[in-house]
C-alpha positions as CSV (number, residue, x, y, z in Angstrom):
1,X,-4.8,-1.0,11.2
2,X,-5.3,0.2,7.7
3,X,-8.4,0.4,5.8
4,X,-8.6,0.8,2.1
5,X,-10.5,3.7,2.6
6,X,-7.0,5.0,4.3
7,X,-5.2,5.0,1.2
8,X,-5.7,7.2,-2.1
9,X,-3.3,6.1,-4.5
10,X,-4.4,3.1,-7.1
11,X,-2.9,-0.6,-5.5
12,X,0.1,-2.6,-6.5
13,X,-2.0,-5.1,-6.0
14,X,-5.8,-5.9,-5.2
15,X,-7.3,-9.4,-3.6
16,X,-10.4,-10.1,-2.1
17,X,-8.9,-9.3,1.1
18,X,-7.0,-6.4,1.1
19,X,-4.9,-4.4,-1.5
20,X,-0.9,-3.6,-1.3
21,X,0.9,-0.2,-2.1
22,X,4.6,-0.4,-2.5
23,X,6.5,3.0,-0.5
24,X,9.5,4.6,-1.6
25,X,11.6,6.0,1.2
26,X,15.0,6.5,-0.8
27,X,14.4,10.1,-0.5
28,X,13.2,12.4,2.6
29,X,9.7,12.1,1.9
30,X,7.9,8.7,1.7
31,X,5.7,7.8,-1.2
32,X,3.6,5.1,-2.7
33,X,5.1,4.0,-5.9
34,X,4.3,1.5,-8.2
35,X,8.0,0.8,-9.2
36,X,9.0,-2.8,-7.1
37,X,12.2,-2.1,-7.5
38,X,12.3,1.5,-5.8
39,X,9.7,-0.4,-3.2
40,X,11.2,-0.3,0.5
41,X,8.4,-0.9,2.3
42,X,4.6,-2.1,1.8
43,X,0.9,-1.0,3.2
44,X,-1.4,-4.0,3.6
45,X,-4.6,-1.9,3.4
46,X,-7.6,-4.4,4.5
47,X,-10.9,-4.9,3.2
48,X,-14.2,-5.2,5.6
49,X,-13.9,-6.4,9.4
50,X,-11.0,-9.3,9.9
51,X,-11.8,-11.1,12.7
């Protein structure tokens, strides 16, 4: 599970429940853009205890 204490970089998007960063793996490193159309993969970083 992520937190969103796990991630640094400023969301995509926020909501109540969680926020989403957009990645960038077109190059060897991964990174969190904010760029949807360099975006190849998402983090769902939660808020609070989801039960």
């Amino acid at each position: 599970r992520c937190d969103v204490s796990d991630v640094i970089e400023t969301p995509f998007r926020s909501f109540t429940t969680c926020d989403v960063h957009l990645l960038d793996g077109a190059d060897h490193c991964v990174t969190v853009t904010d760029d949807p159309a360099r975006a190849t993969g998402v983090i769902v970083a939660f808020r609070g205890n989801l039960r």
